[in-house]
C-alpha positions in Angstrom: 66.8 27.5 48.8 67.0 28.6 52.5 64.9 31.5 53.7 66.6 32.9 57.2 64.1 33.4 60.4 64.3 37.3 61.1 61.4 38.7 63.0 60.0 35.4 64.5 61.6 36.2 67.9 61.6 32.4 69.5 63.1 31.2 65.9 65.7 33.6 65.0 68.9 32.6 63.8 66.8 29.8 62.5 66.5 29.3 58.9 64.0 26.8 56.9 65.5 24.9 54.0 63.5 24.4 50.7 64.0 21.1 48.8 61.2 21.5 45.5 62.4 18.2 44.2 61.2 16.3 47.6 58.9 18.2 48.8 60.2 19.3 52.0 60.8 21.8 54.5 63.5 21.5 56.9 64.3 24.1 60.0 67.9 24.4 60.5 69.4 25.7 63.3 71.9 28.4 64.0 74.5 26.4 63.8 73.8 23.9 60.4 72.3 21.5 62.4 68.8 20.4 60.5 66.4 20.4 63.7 63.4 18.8 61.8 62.0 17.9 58.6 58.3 17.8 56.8 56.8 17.5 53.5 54.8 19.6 51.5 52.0 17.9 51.9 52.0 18.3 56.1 52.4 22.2 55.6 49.4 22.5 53.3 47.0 20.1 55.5 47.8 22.2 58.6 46.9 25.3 56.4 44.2 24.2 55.1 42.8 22.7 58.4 42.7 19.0 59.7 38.6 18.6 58.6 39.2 18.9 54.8 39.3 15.3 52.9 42.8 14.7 52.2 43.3 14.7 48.3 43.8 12.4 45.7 47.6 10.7 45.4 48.2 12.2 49.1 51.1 11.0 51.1 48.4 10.3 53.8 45.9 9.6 52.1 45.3 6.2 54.1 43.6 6.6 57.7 46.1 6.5 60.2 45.9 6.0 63.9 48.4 6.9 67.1 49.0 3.7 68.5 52.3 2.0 70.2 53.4 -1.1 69.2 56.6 -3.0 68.7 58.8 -2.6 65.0 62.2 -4.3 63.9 63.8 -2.2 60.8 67.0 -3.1 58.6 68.6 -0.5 56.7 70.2 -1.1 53.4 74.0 -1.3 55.5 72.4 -4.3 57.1 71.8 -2.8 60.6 69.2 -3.9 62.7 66.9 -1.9 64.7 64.4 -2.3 67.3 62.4 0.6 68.4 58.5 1.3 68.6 56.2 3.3 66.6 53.6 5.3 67.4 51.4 5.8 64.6 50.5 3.3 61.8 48.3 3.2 58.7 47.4 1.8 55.3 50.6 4.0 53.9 52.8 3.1 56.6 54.2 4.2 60.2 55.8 6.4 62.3 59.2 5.2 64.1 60.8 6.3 67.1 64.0 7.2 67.1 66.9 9.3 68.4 68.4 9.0 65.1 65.9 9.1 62.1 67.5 8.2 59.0 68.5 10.2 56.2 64.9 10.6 54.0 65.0 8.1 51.2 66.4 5.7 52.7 65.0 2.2 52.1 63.7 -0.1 54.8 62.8 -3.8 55.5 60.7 -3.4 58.2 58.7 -6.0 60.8 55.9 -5.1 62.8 53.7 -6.5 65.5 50.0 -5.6 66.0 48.4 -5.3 69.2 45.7 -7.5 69.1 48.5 -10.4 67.6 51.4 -9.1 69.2 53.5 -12.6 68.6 52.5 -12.0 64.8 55.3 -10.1 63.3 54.1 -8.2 59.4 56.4 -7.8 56.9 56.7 -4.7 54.9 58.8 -2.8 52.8 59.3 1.3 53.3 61.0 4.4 52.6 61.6 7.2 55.1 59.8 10.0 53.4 60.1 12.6 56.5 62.6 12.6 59.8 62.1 14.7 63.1 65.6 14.6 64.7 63.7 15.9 67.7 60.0 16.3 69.6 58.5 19.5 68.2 54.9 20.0 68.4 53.7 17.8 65.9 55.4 14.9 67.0 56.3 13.9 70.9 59.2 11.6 70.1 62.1 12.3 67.4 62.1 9.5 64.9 61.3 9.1 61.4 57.6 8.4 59.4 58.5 5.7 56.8 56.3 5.4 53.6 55.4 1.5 52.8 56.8 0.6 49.5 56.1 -3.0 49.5 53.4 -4.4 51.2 51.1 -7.7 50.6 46.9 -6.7 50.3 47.1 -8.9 53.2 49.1 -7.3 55.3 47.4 -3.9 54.4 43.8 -4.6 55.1 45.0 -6.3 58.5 46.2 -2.7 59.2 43.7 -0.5 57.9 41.2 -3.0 59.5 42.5 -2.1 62.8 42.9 1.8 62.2 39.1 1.3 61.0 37.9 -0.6 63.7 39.5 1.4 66.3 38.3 4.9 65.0 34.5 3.2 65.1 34.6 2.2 68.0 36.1 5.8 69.2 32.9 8.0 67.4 
């Protein structure tokens, strides 16, 4: 379903695109061209306000944390990719990039803490939302992948360091 942006004077011409199945909203432009994409979920925290507990079986229900480091990613074609992302939790990460990914696509990804940064992590992940451009939310385009495969190990190393890092910021 797309709903066309009519009185919002800074949007108009926009429209937003409604996908029920997936859970997403995506502004397109005047022209077709899809200018950003988020899920459901996103929409209704905002609403709802950042203080509320997220729910039960939320995307993000894992603590997260904004924080740069480096991340290698193949895509099913078997193209490699080096970029960095700049926001990681339990659930996954957020990738820069000047060309996201379509959403749904699946990921081997490789990534190096801070603290270890000559460790490299191995995870699996899906792209579950893609910013084709800095909007308010986000300051870099790129894509936020959901992990799909990833060992306890490899998990607790990085909710341990979200964890640790939030502490130490109260």
């Amino acid at each position: 379903m797309r709903l066309p942006v009519t009185l919002t004077t800074a949007h108009k011409g926009k429209s937003l695109e409604i996908d029920s199945n997936r859970e997403m909203v995506t502004v397109v432009g005047p022209t077709g061209e899809r200018l950003g994409t988020v899920p459901y979920a996103s929409i209704i925290e905002h609403i709802l306000g950042s203080n509320q507990p997220a729910p039960p079986g939320d995307a993000r229900a894992q603590s997260r944390l904004s924080l740069l480091l480096k991340v290698r990613y193949s895509a099913p074609t078997g193209q490699r990719f080096e970029s960095r992302a700049s926001g990681i939790g339990g659930g996954g990460l957020f990738i820069e990039s000047t060309a996201p990914l379509p959403i749904g696509t699946e990921l081997a990804v490789e990534f190096a803490l801070p603290d270890q940064p000559s460790d490299w992590l191995q995870a699996k992940g899906t792209v579950a939302w893609a910013c084709p451009k800095a909007d308010q939310y986000t300051f870099f385009p790129g894509m936020g992948v959901r992990f799909t495969d990833v060992s306890p190990d490899v998990r607790q190393r990085v909710t341990d360091l979200v964890n640790s890092v939030k502490k130490a910021g109260r």
